[in-house]
N, C-alpha and C positions, 0 to 999 in steps of 0.2 A: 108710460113715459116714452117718449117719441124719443128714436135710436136716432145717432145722427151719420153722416154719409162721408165722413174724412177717412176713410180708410179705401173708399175709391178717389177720393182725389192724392194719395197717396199712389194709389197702385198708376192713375194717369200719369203722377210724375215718374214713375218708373220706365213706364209705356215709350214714353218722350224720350227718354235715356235710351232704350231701346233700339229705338228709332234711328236717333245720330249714330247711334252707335255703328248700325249694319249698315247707313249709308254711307257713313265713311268706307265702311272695308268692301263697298259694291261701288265705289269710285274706280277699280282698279278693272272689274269686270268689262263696265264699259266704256273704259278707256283702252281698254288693250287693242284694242284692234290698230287705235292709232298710237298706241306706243309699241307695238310689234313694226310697226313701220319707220317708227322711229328711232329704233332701238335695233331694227334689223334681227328681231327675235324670230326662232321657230316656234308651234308650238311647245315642242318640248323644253325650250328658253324658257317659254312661258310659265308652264307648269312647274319649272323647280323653282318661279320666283313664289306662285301659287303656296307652293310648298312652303317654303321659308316661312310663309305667315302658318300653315296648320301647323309645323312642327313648335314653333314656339308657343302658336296659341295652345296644343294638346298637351305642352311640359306645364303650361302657367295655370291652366284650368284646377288642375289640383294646389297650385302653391297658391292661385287667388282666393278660392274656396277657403283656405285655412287662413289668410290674411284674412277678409273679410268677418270670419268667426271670431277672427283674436282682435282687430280693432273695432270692430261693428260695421254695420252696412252704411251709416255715413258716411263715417272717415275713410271706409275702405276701398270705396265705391266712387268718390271725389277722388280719391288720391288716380286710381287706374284711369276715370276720363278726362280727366287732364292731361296725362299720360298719353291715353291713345289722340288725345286732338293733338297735340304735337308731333305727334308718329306717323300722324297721317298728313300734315302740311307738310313735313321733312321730306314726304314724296317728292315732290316741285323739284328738291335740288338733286335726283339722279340724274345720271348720266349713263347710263345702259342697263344692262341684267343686272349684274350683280351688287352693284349699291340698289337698282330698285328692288331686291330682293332682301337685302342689308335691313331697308325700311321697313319696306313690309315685316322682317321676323318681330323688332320693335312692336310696328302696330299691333300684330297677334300677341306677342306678350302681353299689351297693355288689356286688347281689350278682354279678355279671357275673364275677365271677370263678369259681366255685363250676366250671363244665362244666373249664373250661382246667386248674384247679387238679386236677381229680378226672385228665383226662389226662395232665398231666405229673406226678404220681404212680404212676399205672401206667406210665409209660414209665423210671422213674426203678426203679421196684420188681420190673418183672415183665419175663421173657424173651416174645420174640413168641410164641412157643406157649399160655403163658397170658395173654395182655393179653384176648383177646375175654371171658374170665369174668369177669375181674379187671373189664374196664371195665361190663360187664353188671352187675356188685354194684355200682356206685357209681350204674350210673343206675338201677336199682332204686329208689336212693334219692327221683329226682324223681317216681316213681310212690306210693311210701310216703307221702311229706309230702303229695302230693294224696289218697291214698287215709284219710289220717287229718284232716285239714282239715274235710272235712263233721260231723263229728260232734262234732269237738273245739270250731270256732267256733261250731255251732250251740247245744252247750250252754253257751259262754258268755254267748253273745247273750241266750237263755232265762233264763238262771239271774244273769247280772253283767250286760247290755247289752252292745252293738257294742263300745263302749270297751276292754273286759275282752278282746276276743276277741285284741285288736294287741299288749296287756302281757302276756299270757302267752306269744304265740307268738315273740315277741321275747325276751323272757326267757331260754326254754328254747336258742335261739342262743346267747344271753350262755353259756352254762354249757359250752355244748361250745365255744368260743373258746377256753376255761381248758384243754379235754379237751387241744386240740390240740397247744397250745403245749406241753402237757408231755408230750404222746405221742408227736408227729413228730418224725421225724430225716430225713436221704439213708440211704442204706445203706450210706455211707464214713461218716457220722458216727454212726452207732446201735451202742453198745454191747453191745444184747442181742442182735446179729444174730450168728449161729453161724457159722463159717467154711466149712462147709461149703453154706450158704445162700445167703453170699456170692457162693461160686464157682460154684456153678447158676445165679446172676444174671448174672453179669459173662457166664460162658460161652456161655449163650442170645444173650444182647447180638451177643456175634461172631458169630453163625453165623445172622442176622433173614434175611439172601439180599436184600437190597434194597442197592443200591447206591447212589452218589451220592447220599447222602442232602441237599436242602439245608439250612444250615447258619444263612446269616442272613435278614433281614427281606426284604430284597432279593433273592434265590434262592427264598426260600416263594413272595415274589407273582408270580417269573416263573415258579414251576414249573407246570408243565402237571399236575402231581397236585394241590396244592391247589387249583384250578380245579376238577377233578374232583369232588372233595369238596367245595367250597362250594357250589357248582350245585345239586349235590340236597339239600344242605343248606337252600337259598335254598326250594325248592319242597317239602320237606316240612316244616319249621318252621310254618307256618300253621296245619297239624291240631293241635299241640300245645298251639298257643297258642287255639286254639281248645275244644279241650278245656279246658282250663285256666282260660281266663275268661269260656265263655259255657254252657257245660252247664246251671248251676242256672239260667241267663236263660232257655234254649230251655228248660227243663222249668217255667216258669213262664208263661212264652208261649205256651206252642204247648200242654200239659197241664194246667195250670193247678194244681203241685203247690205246695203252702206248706215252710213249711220242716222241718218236722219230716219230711216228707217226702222232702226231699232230702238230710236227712242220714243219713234208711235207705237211699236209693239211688245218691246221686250218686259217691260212691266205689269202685262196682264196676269200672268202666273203668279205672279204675286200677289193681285187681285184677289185672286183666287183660293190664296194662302189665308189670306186675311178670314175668309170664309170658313176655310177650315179650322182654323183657330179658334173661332165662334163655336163654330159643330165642338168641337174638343171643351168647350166651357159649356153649354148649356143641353148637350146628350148624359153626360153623368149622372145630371140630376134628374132628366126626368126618367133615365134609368132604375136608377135610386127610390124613385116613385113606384115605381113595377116590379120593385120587392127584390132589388138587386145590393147585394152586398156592396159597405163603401169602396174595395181593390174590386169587385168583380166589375163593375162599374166604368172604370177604368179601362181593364185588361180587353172588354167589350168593344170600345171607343178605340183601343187601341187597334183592334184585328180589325174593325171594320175599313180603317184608313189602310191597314195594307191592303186589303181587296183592292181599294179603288185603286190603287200602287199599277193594278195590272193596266191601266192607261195607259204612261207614260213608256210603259213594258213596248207599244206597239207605236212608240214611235215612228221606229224605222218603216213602217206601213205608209205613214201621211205622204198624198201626192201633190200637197201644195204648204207654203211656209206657214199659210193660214189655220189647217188639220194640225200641224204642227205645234203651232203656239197654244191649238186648245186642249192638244193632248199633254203640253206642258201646263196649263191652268188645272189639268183632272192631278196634274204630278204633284202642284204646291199645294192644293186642297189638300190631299190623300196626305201628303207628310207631314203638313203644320196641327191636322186632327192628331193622327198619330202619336206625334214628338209633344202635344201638348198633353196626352194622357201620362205620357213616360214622368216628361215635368214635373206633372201634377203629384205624380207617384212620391215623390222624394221628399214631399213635404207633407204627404199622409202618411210618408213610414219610420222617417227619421224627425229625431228628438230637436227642436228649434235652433238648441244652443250648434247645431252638427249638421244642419242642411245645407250650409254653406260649403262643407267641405263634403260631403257626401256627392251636392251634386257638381262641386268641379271635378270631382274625380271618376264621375259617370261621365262626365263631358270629356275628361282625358281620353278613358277608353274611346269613345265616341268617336272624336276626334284621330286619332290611331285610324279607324275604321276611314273616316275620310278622305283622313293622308294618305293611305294604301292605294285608295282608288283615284286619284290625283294623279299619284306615280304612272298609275294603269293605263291611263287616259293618255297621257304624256307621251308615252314608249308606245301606244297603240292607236290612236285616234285618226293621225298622221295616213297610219299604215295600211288599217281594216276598217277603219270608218266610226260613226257612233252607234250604230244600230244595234250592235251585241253587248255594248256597256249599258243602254236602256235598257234591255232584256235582262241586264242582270241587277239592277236595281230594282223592279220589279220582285225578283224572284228573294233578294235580302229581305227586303219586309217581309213577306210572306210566312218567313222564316223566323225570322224577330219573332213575328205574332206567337209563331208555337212554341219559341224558347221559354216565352212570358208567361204563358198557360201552364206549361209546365214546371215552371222554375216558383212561381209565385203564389201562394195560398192567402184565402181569404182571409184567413181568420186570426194567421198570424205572420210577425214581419219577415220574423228572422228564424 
């Protein structure tokens, strides 16, 4: 019986949600340059409005995780992007730091959900032999919305002002809320799902080889596997956020590029990301083939992306913006492989009904770890330059990798 293919056109809608999703909150990225001048912000202005968004995204990552569980990933998941598309056009109406700062904590509340919702859909959709791809197209997604943000804000800014750049990219959210709501189902409630589909889902299900999985909120935080996976979570989250909100600053800073400028280059590393997202979805399995356990599989995929980590490590070396930006492309590759084996983790060790909230609450920790470095950047960027904060994200992964080795066994979860 010929299986049918709706559980990737599921996981694409997700991909898509994604997508809006990080572009919205990379509108902010690269606008800052010209809302720092318009706003008469320091860096360090900058950074605590930065902040404002991780601190309320790292408090909601856990309370969306467990909204999502208790309403299901339709309703819970429409409810938060409608949410954050309004969160994000409410930008338009600041007037300095700290209402844009106001908005931003909004935006971060709402979109907090977006990482947890995209895993407990593949855990929901896909048997463990496909979840590494499956979750590799969704975070695809946050490499996309950054990699389209440079061009898309900067022609608004150009052509409508800064204002324009928050209504449109909020908008475009609005429109897939509607996608959602009438595209998602479970795969006990979806109609167009084939019977045959069905039962390659269910059946993969039995046969993940991870036992004891934990089950409630209480069992996640004493398992000794999410421990595992928060940890390097905690210490690689910093690059991303880093990438994310200060690349057009350091190419302003430290190159002195204008905007036009960064919006031919600053997207490349997220190119780049894109790729390793891939690497993170299709190295497991041919892992897997070479007689590698389902977590070893994984924890593999994950050390190999901190190696690459040591790239971005030598930033401070590059003698042209050009070395620069490729040694930011080796950054987003090395962390989207990385962060996509962690992902992938949560929904190979935690029980379906409980991925949702297991992994907002790895993304809490996570997030913690990026707020920290935020702060860091902010109080020292200014001061001593970037070259010692890219040495030292380098050297967090590195470290992740051996937490994960250590912390985590093959053969069981918790």
């Amino acid at each position: 019986m010929k299986r049918g293919k709706l559980r990737w056109w599921i996981i694409g809608l997700v991909t898509l949600g994604t997508i809006l999703n990080y572009l919205a909150r990379s509108t902010l990225s690269v606008a800052a340059p010209t809302l720092k001048e318009e706003f008469s912000m320091t860096t360090e202005d900058y950074s605590w409005v930065v902040l404002a968004f991780q601190a309320s995204y790292t408090v909601m990552q856990s309370v969306a995780g467990s909204i999502l569980d208790a309403l299901g990933t339709r309703l819970g998941f429409a409810i938060f992007a409608v949410g954050w598309a309004f969160a994000n056009m409410a930008h338009a109406l600041a007037t300095g730091t700290w209402s844009l700062a106001f908005f931003r904590a909004l935006l971060g509340a709402t979109e907090a959900a977006a990482i947890p919702a995209g895993a407990k859909s593949v855990s929901e959709w896909f048997p463990p032999k496909e979840r590494p791809l499956a979750t590799s197209a969704f975070q695809m997604g946050t490499s996309v919305g950054n990699m389209i943000a440079p061009p898309l804000v900067a022609f608004c800014i150009i052509w409508a002002g800064w204002q324009s750049a928050f209504l449109v990219t909020g908008a475009l959210s609005l429109v897939w809320a509607a996608l959602w709501w009438w595209g998602y189902r479970t795969p006990a409630e979806h109609k167009r799902l084939g019977q045959a589909e069905r039962d390659y889902i269910e059946a993969g299900r039995s046969t993940d080889g991870i036992a004891d999985k934990p089950a409630t909120r209480t069992e996640v935080l004493k398992s000794r596997s999410f421990w595992a996976i928060a940890i390097p979570r905690f210490l690689a989250e910093p690059a991303w956020q880093t990438f994310n909100f200060f690349i057009p600053l350091y190419l302003v800073a430290v190159w002195k590029l204008d905007l036009k400028s960064i919006a031919l280059w600053a997207w490349l590393p997220f190119l780049a990301a894109d790729f390793g997202s891939l690497a993170a979805g299709l190295l497991p399995n041919w892992l897997m083939k070479q007689g590698a356990s389902l977590i070893s599989s994984r924890k593999i995929t994950m050390a190999l992306g901190a190696l690459c980590m040591i790239g971005p490590a030598c930033i401070g070396l590059a003698g042209s913006p050009g070395l620069a930006i490729a040694l930011f492309c080796v950054g987003g590759f090395a962390h989207q492989m990385l962060n996509g084996a962690l992902l992938t983790l949560c929904s190979d060790v935690f029980d379906t009904r409980t991925v949702g909230t297991a992994s907002g609450m790895a993304g809490t920790v996570a997030w913690i770890g990026g707020m920290l470095f935020t702060l860091l950047i902010g109080q020292s960027a200014d001061q001593f330059g970037y070259n010692p904060l890219f040495v030292a994200l380098g050297a967090l992964d590195l470290l992740g990798a051996a937490v994960l080795f250590y912390m985590l066994r093959s053969r069981k979860a918790s």
